[in-house]
C-alpha positions as CSV (number, residue, x, y, z in Angstrom):
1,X,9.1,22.3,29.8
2,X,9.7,18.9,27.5
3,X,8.1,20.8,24.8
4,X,10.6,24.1,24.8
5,X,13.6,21.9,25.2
6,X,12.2,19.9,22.0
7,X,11.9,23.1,20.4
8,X,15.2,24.3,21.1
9,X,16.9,21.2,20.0
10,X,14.7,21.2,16.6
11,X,16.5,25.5,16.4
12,X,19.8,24.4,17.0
13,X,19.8,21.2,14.5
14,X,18.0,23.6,12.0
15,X,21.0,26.2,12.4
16,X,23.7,23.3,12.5
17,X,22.1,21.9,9.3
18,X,21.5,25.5,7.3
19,X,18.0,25.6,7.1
20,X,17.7,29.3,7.9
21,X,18.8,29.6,4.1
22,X,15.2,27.9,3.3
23,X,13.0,29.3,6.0
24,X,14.3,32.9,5.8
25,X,13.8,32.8,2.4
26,X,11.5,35.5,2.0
27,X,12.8,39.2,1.1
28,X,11.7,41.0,4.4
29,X,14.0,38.3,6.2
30,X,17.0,38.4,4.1
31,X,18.8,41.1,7.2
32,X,17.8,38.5,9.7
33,X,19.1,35.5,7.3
34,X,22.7,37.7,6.1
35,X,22.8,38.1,10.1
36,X,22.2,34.4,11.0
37,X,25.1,33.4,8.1
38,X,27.7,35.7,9.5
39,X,27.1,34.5,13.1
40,X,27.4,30.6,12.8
41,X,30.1,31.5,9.6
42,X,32.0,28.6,10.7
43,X,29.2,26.0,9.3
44,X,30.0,24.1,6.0
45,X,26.9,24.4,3.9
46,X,28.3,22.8,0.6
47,X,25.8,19.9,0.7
48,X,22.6,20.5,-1.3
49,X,19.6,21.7,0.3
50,X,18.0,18.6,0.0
51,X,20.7,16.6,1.6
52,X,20.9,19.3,4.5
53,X,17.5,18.9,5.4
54,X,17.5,14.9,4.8
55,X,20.1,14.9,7.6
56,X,17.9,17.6,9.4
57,X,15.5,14.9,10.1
58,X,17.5,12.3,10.6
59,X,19.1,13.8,14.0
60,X,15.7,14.6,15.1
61,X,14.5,11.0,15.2
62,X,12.2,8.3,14.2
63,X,8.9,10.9,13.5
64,X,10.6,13.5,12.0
65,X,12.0,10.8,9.5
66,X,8.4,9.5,9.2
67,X,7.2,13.4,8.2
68,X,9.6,12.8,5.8
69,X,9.1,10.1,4.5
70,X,5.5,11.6,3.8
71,X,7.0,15.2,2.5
72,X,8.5,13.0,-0.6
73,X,5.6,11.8,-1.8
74,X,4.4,15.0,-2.2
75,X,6.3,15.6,-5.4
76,X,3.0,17.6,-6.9
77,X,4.0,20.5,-4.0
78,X,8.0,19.9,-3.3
79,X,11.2,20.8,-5.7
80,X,12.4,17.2,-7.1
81,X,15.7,17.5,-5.7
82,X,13.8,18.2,-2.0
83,X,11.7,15.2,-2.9
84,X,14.4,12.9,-4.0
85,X,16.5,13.1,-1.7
86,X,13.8,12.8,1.5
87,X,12.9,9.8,-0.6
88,X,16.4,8.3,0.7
89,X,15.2,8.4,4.5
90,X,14.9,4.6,6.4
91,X,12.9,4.4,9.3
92,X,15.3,2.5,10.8
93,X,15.8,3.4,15.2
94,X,17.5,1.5,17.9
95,X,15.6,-1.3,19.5
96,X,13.7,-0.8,23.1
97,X,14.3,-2.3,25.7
98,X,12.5,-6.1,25.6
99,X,11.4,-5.8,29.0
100,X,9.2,-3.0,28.0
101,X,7.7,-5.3,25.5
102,X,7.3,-7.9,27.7
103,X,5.4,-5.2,30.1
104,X,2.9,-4.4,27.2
105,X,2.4,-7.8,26.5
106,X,1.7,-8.9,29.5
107,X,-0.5,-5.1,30.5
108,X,-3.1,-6.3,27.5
109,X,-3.5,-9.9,28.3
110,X,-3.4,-9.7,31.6
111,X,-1.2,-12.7,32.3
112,X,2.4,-13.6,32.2
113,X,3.9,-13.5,28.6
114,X,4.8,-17.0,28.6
115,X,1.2,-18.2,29.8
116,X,0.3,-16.4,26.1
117,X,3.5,-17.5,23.9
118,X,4.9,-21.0,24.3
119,X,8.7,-19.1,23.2
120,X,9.2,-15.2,22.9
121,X,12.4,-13.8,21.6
122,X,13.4,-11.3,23.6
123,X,15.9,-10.1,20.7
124,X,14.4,-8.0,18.0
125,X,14.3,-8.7,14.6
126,X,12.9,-5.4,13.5
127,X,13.0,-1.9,14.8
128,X,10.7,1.0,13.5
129,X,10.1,4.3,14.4
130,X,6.4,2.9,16.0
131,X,6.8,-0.6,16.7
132,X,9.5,-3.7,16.9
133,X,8.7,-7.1,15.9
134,X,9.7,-10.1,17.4
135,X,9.6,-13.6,16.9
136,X,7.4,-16.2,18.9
137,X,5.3,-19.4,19.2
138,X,1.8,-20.0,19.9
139,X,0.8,-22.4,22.6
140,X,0.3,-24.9,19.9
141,X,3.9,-24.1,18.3
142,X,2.9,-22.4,15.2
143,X,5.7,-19.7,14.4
144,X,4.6,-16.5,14.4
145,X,5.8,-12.6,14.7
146,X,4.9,-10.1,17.1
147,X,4.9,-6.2,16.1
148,X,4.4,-4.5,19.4
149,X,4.4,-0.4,19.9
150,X,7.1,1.3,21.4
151,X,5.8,2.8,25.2
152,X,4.4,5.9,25.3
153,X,4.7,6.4,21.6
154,X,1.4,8.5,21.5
155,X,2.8,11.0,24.1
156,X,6.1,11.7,21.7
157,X,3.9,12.1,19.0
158,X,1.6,14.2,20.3
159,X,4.6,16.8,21.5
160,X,6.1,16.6,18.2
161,X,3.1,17.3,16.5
162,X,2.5,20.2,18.2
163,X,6.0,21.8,17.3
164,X,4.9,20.7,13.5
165,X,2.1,23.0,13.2
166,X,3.8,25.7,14.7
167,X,6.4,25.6,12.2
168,X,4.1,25.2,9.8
169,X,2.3,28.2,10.3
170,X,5.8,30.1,10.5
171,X,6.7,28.4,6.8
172,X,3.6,29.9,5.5
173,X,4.2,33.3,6.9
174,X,7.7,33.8,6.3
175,X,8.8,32.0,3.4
176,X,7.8,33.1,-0.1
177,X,7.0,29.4,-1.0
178,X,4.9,28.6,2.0
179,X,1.5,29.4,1.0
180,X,2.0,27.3,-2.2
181,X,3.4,24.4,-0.5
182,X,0.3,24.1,2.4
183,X,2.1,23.2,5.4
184,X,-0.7,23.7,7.8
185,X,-2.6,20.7,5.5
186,X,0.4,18.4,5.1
187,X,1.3,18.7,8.8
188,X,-2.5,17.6,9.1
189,X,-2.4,14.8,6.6
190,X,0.6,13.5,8.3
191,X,-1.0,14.1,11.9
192,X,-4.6,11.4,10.1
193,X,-1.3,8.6,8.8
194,X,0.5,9.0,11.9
195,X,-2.8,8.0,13.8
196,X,-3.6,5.5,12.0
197,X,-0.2,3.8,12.4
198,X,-1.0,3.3,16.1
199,X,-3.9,1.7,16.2
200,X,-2.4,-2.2,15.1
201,X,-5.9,-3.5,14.7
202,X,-6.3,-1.4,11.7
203,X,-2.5,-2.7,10.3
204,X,-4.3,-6.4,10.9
205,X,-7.3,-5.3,9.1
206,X,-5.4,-4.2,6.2
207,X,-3.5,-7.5,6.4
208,X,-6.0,-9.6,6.2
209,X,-7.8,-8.1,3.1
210,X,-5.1,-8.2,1.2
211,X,-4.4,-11.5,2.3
212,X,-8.1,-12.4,0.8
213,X,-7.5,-10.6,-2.3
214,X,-4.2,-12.6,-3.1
215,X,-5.2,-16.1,-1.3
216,X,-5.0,-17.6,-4.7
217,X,-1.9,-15.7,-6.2
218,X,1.1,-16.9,-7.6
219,X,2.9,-14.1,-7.1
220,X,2.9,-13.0,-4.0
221,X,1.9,-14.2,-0.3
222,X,0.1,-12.1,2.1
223,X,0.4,-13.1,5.9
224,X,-2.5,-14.5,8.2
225,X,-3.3,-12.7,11.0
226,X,-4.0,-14.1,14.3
227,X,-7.1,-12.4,16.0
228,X,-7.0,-14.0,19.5
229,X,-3.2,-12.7,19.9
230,X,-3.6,-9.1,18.5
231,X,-4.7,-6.0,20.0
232,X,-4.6,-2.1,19.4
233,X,-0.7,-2.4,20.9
234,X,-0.1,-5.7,19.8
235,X,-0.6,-7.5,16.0
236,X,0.8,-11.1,15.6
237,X,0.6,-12.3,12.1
238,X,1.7,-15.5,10.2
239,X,5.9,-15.7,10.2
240,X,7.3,-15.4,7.1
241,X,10.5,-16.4,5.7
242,X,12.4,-15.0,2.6
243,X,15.4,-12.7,1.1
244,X,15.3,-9.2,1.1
245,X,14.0,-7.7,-2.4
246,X,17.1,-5.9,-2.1
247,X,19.5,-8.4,-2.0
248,X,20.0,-9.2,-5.7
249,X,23.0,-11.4,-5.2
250,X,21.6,-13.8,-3.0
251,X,18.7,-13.8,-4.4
252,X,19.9,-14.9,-7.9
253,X,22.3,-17.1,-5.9
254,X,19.1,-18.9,-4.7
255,X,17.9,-19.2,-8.3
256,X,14.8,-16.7,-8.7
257,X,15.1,-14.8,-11.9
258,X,15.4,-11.1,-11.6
259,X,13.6,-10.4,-15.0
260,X,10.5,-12.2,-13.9
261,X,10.7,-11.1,-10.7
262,X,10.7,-7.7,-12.1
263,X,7.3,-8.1,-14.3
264,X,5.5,-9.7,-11.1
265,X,5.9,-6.6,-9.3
266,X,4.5,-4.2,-11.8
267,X,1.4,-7.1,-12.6
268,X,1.0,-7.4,-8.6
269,X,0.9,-3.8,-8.2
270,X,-1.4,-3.0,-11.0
271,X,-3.9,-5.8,-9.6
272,X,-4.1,-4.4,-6.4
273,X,-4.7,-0.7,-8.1
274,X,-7.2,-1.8,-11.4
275,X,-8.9,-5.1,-9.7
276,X,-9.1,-4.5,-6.0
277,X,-8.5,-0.4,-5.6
278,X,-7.1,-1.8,-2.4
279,X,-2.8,-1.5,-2.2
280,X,0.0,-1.4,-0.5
281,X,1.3,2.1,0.3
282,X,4.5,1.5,1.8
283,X,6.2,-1.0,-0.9
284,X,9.7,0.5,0.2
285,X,12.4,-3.0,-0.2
286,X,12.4,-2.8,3.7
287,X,9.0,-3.8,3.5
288,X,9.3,-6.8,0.8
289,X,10.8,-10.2,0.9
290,X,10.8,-13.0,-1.6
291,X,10.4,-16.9,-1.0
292,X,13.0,-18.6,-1.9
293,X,11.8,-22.1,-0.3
294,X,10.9,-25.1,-3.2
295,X,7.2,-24.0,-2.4
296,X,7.3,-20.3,-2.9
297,X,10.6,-19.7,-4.9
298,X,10.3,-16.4,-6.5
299,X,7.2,-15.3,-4.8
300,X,6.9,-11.5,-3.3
301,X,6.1,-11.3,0.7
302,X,4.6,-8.4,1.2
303,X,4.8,-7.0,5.2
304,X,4.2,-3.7,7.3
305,X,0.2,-3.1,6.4
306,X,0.3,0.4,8.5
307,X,0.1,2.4,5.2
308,X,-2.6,1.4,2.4
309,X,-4.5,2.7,-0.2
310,X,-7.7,3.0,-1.7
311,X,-9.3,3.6,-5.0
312,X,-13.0,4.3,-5.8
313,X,-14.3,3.3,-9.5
314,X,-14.4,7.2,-10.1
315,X,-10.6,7.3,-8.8
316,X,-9.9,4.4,-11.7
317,X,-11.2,5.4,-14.3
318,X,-9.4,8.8,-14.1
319,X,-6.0,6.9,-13.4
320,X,-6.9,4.3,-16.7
321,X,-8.2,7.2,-19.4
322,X,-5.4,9.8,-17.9
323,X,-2.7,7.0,-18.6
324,X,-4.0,5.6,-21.8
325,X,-4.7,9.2,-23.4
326,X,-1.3,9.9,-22.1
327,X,0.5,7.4,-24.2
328,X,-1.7,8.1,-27.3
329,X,-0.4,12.1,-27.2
330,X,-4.2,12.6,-26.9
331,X,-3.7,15.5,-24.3
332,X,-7.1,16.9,-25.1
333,X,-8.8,13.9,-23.4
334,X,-6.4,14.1,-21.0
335,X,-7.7,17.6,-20.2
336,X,-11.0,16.6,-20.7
337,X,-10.9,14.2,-17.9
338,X,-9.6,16.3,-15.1
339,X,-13.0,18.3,-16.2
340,X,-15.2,15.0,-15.6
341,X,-13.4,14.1,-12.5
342,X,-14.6,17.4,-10.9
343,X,-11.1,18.2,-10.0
344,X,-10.6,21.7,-11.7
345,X,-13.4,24.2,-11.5
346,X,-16.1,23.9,-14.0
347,X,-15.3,27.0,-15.8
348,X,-11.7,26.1,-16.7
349,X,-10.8,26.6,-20.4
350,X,-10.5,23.1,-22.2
351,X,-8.1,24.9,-24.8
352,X,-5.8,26.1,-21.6
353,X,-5.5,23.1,-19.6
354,X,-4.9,20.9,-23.0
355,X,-1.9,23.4,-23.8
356,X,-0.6,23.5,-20.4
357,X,-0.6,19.1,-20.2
358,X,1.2,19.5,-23.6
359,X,3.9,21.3,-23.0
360,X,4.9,19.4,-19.4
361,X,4.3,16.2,-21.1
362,X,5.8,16.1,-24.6
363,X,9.2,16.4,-24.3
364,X,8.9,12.8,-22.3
365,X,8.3,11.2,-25.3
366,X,12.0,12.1,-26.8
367,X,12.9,8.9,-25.0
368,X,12.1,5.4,-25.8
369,X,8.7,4.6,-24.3
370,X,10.9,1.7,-21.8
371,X,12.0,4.7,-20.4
372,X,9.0,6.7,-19.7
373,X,8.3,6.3,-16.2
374,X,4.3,6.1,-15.1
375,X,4.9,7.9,-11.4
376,X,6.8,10.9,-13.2
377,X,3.9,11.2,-15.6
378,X,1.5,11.4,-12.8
379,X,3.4,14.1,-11.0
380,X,3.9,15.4,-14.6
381,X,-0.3,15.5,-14.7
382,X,-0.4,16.8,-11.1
383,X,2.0,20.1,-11.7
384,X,-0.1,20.6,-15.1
385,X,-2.8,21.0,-12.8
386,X,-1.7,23.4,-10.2
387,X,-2.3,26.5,-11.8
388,X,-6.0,25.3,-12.6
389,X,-6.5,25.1,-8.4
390,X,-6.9,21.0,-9.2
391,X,-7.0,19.6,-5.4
392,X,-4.4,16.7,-5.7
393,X,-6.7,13.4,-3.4
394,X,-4.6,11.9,-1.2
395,X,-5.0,8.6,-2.0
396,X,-3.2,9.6,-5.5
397,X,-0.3,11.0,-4.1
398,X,-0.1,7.5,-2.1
399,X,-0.7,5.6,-5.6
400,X,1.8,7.8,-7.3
401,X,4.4,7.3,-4.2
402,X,3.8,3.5,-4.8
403,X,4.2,3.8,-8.0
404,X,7.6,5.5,-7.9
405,X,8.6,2.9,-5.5
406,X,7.9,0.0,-8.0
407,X,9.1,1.2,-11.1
408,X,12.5,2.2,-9.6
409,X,12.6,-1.5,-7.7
410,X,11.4,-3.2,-11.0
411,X,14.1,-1.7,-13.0
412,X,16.6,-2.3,-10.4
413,X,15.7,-5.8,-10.9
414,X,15.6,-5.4,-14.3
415,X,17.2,-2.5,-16.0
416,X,15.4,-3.1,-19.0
417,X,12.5,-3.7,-17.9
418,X,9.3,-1.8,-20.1
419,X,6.7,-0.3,-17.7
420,X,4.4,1.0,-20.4
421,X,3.7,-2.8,-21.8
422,X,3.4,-4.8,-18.7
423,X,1.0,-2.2,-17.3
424,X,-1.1,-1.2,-20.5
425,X,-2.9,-4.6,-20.7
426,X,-4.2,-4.0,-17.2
427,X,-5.4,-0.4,-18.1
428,X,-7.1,-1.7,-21.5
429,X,-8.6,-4.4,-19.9
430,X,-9.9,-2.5,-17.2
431,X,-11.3,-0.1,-19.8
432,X,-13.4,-2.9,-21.4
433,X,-14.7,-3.9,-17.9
434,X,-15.7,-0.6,-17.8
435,X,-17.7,0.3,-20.5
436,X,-19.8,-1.9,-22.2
437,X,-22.3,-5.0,-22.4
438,X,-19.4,-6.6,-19.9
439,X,-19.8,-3.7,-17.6
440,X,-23.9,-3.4,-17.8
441,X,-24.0,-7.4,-17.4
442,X,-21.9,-6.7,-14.0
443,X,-24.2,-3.5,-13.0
444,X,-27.5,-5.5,-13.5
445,X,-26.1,-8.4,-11.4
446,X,-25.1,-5.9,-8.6
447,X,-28.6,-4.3,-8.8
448,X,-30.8,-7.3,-9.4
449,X,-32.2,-7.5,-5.8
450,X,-33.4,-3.9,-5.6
451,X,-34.6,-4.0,-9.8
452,X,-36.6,-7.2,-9.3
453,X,-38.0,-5.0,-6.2
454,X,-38.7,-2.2,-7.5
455,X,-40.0,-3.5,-11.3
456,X,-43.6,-4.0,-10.0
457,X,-43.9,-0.2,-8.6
458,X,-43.2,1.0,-11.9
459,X,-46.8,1.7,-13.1
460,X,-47.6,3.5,-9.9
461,X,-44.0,5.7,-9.4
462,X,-44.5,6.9,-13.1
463,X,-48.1,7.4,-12.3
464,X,-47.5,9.3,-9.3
465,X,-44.6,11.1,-10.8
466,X,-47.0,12.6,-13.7
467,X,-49.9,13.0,-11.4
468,X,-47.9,15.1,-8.8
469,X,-49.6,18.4,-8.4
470,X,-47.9,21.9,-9.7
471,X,-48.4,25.3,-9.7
472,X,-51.3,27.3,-10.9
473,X,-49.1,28.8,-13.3
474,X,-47.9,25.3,-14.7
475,X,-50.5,24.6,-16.8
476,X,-48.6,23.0,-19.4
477,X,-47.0,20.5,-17.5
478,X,-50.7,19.4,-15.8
479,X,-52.0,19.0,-19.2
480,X,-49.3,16.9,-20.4
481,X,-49.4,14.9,-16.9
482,X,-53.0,14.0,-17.7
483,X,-52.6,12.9,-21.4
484,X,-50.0,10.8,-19.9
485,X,-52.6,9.1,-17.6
486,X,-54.1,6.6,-20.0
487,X,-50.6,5.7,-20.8
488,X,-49.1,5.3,-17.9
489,X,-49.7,2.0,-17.5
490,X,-48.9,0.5,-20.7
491,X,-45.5,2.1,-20.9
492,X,-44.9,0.8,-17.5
493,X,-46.0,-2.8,-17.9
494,X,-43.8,-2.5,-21.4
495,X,-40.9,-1.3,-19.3
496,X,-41.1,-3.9,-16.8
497,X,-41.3,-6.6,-19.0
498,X,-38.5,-5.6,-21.4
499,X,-36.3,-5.0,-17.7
500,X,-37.5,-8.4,-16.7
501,X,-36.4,-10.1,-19.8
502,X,-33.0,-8.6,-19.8
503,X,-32.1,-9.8,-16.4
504,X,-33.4,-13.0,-17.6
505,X,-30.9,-13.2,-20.8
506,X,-28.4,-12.1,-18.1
507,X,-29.2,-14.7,-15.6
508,X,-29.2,-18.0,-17.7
């Protein structure tokens, strides 16, 4: 019963808000959709599509906003103006009720909430679609803050869910769009991110590796997590105290300057991505403070660890070559590396895809390079792709929703501030880690355990390997396998000791 009435309200705000013009889109429909247009004639649909179905989600609550959130970074599937303008949602709800926090809290450890806090505020200082966080002490007084889940969040979810793939599988059938757009996968993607918000261990986990990655930084502080006060419902972490990123006024009215503020961001965010392949997915200013305090004046807080992202060496190495062949107009490399990165089918046309980059990506460079923005040639790359059935990862679409998120706060800090040469040191750099005596010196380290193990089976793998018996037919191959008997061992011996020596060189 909960679910049809949460479907019916969903139908009504659809109808309120106009999105019959998007979902009965296709041809067949258009009876149905002049039908639906002369009924409800009385609705004003002068606002853009986008800003209809921003407002769509908005009335129906905290994880329809979330899905939306989510749509927007798919800017390789959605219309920019769709995209831009879900970009603009807040997860932003009403507060619950702080009895029902005090219920959880008091439900995990098993005893009163003040036997576990020395002082709980019962008034929120944050309120999300998932959780609240409050601020407390532990028994010894440290200051901390407590992000507790909202009661039956799971349920809610679940239900709304449910409706999600239903509609999903109406948008593919009926709208001309729908097949291209994947709804069924998206709805499933979101389904994995949703899941993973709920489960605050995980948020603490993130948390604390980024907090090892960036003990040592300058730039920006990381929160400690406390592991004896947080459960799956319950993470309490460090307290942190600093302005808003967004709040430029105060913040230059507590003396940080904007313009460095600005390049820390981009150097932050290209560490996490090139160094760690470990980052923040969720760097929205809502999420982002900065000290202001003698100790950490001008110093990024980074909070919220629900959302993260992860980058294997294969996954960098197609980000670095794509961007650097990017700026050098070298589109054939750029075409070349989707081909190396497995991501278009093997038998694609060099010639094709290189023609296809070019013609998205030139006219960018009729502005000054400053203005060239690095998340809008990465969706650039991704809509290249499409018609070469490229399979966009997820974890790019993250690092290209990051990315949009802190080029357009780094030039809000900083109108003038140039992208391109704060981040091309890290990419250039990175390339020379890569490839290399740098990058063999690094290899050989990493493997010197199983190559000091393995360097005296040498002589009897090769020996084996040539000795190994074949078919009747194979005659060829046995004959060669014997001459190489009486050499086996020699090369082997010679092998090992030239591998032995160059771990040697490497280990003084």
């Amino acid at each position: 019963m909960m679910r049809v009435g949460r479907l019916l309200r969903i139908i009504l705000v659809a109808l309120r808000h106009g999105l019959d013009e998007l979902a009965l889109a296709h041809p067949r429909l258009r009876p149905l959709r002049e039908l639906v247009r002369h009924a409800l004639f009385w609705r004003d649909l002068s606002a853009p599509r986008g800003v209809r179905l921003r407002r769509a989600l908005e009335d129906l609550g905290p994880i329809f906003i979330k899905f939306g959130q989510m749509l927007s970074t798919r800017r390789d599937l959605l219309p920019t103006d769709i995209a831009d303008e879900l970009a603009l949602l807040q997860d932003r709800v009403p507060p619950f009720a702080s009895e029902l926090v005090v219920t959880t809290i008091e439900r995990v450890f098993g005893k009163a909430h003040t036997d576990v806090f020395r002082s709980f505020d019962r008034t929120p200082v944050a309120s999300a679609s998932v959780a609240q966080v409050h601020f407390a002490e532990l028994p010894d007084g440290t200051p901390v803050a407590v992000k507790v889940l909202r009661p039956n969040i799971a349920d809610v979810i679940e239900h709304d869910l449910a409706l999600m793939r239903t509609a999903a599988s109406l948008v593919e059938r009926l709208w001309r769009e729908g097949r291209r757009l994947r709804p069924r996968e998206v709805v499933a993607e979101f389904d994995k991110t949703i899941h993973d918000e709920l489960d605050l261990m995980r948020e603490a986990a993130n948390c604390a590796q980024l907090h090892r990655n960036f003990r040592l930084s300058p730039l920006l502080r990381v929160p400690i997590v406390y592991w004896d006060w947080t459960a799956s419902e319950i993470l309490v972490m460090e307290r942190m105290s600093g302005i808003p990123v967004s709040r430029l006024a105060d913040l230059v009215a507590a003396g940080v300057d904007l313009k460095r503020l600005a390049r820390a961001g981009v150097e932050i965010f290209f560490t996490q991505v090139f160094r760690d392949g470990f980052f923040h997915a969720d760097m929205h200013p809502g999420n982002i403070f900065v000290g202001v305090d003698a100790a950490n004046l001008g110093k990024y807080i980074a909070l919220d660890f629900g959302i993260m992202g992860t980058l294997s060496e294969r996954d960098k190495s197609y980000l670095a070559k794509n961007f650097l062949a990017f700026f050098r107009r070298d589109y054939h490399r750029v075409a070349v590396t989707h081909l190396e990165s497995g991501w278009v089918p093997a038998n694609t046309r060099i010639d094709e895809l290189t023609s296809e980059i070019r013609v998205v990506c030139e006219p960018i460079f009729d502005r000054p390079l400053r203005e060239i923005s690095l998340g809008k040639v990465l969706v650039q790359l991704f809509r290249a792709s499409r018609r070469f059935n490229v399979e966009i990862q997820p974890q790019l679409v993250l690092l290209q929703k990051t990315l949009l998120n802190v080029e357009g706060l780094g030039r809000e800090l900083d109108p003038d501030l140039d992208l391109w040469v704060t981040a091309k040191p890290f990419l250039e750099r990175w390339m020379e880690e890569q490839i290399g005596f740098r990058a063999l010196q690094r290899r050989v380290f990493a493997e010197a355990a199983s190559l000091v193990e393995t360097l005296p089976e040498l002589p009897r793998l090769l020996h084996e390997r040539l000795s190994e018996p074949r078919a009747a037919s194979d005659v060829t191959l046995r004959a060669l396998a014997v001459a190489q008997q009486s050499r086996n061992r020699w090369l082997g011996s010679i092998a090992a000791l030239l591998a032995a020596i160059f771990v040697l060189l490497l280990l003084r």
